[in-house]
C-alpha positions as CSV (number, residue, x, y, z in Angstrom):
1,X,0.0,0.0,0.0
2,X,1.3,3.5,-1.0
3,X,1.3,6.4,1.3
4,X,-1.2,9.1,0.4
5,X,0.2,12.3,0.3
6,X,-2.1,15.3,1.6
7,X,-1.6,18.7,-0.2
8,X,-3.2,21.6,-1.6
9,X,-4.6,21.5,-5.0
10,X,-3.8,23.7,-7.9
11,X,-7.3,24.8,-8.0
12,X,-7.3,25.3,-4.3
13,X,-4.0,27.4,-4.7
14,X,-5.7,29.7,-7.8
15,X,-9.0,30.2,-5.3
16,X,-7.0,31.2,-2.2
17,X,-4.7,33.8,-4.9
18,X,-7.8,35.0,-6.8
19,X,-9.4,35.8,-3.1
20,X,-6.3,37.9,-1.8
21,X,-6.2,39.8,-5.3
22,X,-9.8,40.8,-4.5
23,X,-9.2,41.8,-1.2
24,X,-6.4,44.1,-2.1
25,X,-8.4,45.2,-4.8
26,X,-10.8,46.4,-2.3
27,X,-8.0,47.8,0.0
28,X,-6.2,49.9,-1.8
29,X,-8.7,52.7,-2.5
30,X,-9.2,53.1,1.0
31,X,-5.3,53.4,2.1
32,X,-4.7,55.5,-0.6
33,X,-7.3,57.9,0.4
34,X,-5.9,57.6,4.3
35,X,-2.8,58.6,2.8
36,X,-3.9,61.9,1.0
37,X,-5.7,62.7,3.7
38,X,-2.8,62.6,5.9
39,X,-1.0,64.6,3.4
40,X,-3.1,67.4,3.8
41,X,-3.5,66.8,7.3
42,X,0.4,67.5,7.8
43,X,0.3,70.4,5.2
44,X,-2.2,72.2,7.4
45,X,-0.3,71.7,10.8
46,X,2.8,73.3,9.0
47,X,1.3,75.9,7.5
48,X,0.1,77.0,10.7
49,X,3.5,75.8,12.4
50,X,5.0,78.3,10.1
51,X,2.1,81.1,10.3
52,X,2.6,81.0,13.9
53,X,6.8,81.0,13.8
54,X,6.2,84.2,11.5
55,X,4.0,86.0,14.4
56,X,6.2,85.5,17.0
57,X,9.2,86.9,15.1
58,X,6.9,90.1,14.6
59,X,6.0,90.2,18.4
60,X,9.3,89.5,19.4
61,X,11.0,92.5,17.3
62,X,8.6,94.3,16.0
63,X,9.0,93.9,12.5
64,X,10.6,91.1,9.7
65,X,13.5,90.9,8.4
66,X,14.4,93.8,6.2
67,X,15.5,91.2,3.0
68,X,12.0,89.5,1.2
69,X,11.0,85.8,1.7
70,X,8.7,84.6,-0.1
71,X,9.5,80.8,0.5
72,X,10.5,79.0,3.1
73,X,14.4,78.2,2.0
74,X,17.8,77.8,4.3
75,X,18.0,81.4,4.9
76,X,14.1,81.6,6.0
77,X,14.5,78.3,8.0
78,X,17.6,80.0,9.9
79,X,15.9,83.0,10.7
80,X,13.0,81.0,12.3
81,X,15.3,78.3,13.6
82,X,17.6,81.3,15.9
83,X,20.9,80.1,13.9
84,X,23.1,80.0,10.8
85,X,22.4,77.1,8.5
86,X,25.7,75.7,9.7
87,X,24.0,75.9,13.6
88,X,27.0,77.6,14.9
89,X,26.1,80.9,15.2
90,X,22.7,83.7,15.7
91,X,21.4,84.9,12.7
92,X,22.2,88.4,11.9
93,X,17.9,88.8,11.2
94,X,17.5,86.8,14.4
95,X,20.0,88.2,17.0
96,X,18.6,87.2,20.4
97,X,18.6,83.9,18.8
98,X,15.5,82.7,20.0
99,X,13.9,79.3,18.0
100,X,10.4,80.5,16.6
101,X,10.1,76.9,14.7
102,X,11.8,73.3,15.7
103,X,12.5,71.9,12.6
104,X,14.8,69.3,11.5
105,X,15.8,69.5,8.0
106,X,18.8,69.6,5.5
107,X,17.6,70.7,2.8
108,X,17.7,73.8,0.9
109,X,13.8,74.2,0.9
110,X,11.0,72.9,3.4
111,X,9.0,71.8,1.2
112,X,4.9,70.3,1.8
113,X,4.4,66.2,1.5
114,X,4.2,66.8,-2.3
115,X,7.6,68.4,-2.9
116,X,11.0,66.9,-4.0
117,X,13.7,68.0,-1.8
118,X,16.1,70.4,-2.6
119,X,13.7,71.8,-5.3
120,X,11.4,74.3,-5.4
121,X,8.6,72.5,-5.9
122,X,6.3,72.4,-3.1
123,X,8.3,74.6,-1.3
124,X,6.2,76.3,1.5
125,X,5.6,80.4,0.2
126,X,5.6,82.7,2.4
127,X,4.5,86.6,2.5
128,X,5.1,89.8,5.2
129,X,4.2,92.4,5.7
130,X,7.4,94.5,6.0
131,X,5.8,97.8,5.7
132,X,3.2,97.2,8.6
133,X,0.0,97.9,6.8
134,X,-1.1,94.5,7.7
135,X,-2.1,93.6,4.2
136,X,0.2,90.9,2.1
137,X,0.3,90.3,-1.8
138,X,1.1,86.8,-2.7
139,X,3.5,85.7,-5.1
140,X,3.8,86.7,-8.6
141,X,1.7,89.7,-8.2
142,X,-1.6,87.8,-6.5
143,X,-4.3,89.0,-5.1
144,X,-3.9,91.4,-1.7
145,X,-5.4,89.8,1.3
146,X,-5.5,91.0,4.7
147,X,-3.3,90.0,7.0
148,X,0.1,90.3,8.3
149,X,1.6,87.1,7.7
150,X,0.3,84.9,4.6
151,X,1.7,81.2,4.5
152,X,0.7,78.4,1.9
153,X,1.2,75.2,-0.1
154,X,0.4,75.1,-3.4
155,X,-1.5,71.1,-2.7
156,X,-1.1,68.3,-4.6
157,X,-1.6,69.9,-8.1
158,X,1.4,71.7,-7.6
159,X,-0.3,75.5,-8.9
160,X,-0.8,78.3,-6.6
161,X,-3.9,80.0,-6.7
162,X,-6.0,76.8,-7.1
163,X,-8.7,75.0,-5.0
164,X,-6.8,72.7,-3.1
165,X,-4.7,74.9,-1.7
166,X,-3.5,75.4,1.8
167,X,-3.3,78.9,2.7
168,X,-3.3,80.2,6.3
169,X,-5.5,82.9,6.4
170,X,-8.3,80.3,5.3
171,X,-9.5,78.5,8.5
């Protein structure tokens, strides 16, 4: 008499497969509409991380720094950060060295979850009002709005002045 050996069928092997492919099917909308979420989620708490940074600096001296931002690069991350981008010293816009924003990046720009690093796309932009009539124009010759400090993402299409962005004078 021959020993019967027990295993898994080819069919049975196809059904199991066919039923996991159907379950990620149904999955993977869902995560990847988690994951935008959280995208914009994150894009909102730094905006306002950054509105915020931008406010203190004001109360703290009064006015910004006399060069123009208008995104949030090395220079703009050292001003906010209290130090030089090589850490080592104050920065000459930020004397009393005092950290308005705890931020850990080397890069060149801080950019939103949809930028490429050390690009400038999806760089954060950024607009003050240096001469104090609390009213801001955005980049490129936008519109006026106002407020003292402006801060936004251009969102996940990438174009400023569009629906989905993420602006921080819209609550």
């Amino acid at each position: 008499m021959g020993r019967r050996i027990e295993a898994f069928t080819l069919i049975e092997m196809l059904v199991v497969i066919a039923i996991i492919g159907v379950l990620l099917g149904l999955m993977l909308p869902v995560v990847m509409h988690s994951r935008k979420k959280a995208r914009v989620a994150r894009a909102k708490r730094e905006v306002k991380e950054l509105d915020e940074a931008w406010k203190a600096y004001l109360l703290s001296y009064k006015t910004f720094p006399p060069m123009p931002i208008a995104m949030m690069d090395s220079n703009a991350l050292s001003i906010l950060r209290g130090v030089t981008a090589d850490s080592t010293n104050a920065h000459p816009n930020n004397p009393w060295n005092i950290p308005f924003l705890d931020v850990r990046t080397n890069t060149i720009y801080y950019c939103d979850p949809w930028g490429v690093p050390n690009t400038t796309k999806g760089v954060y932009k950024v607009a003050l009002d240096t001469d104090m009539d609390n009213r801001v124009q955005l980049n490129g010759g936008g519109p006026w709005i106002g407020v003292n400090v402006a801060v936004w993402s251009d969102g996940p299409d990438g174009v400023s002045h569009t629906a989905d962005d993420i602006c921080s004078w819209k609550e």
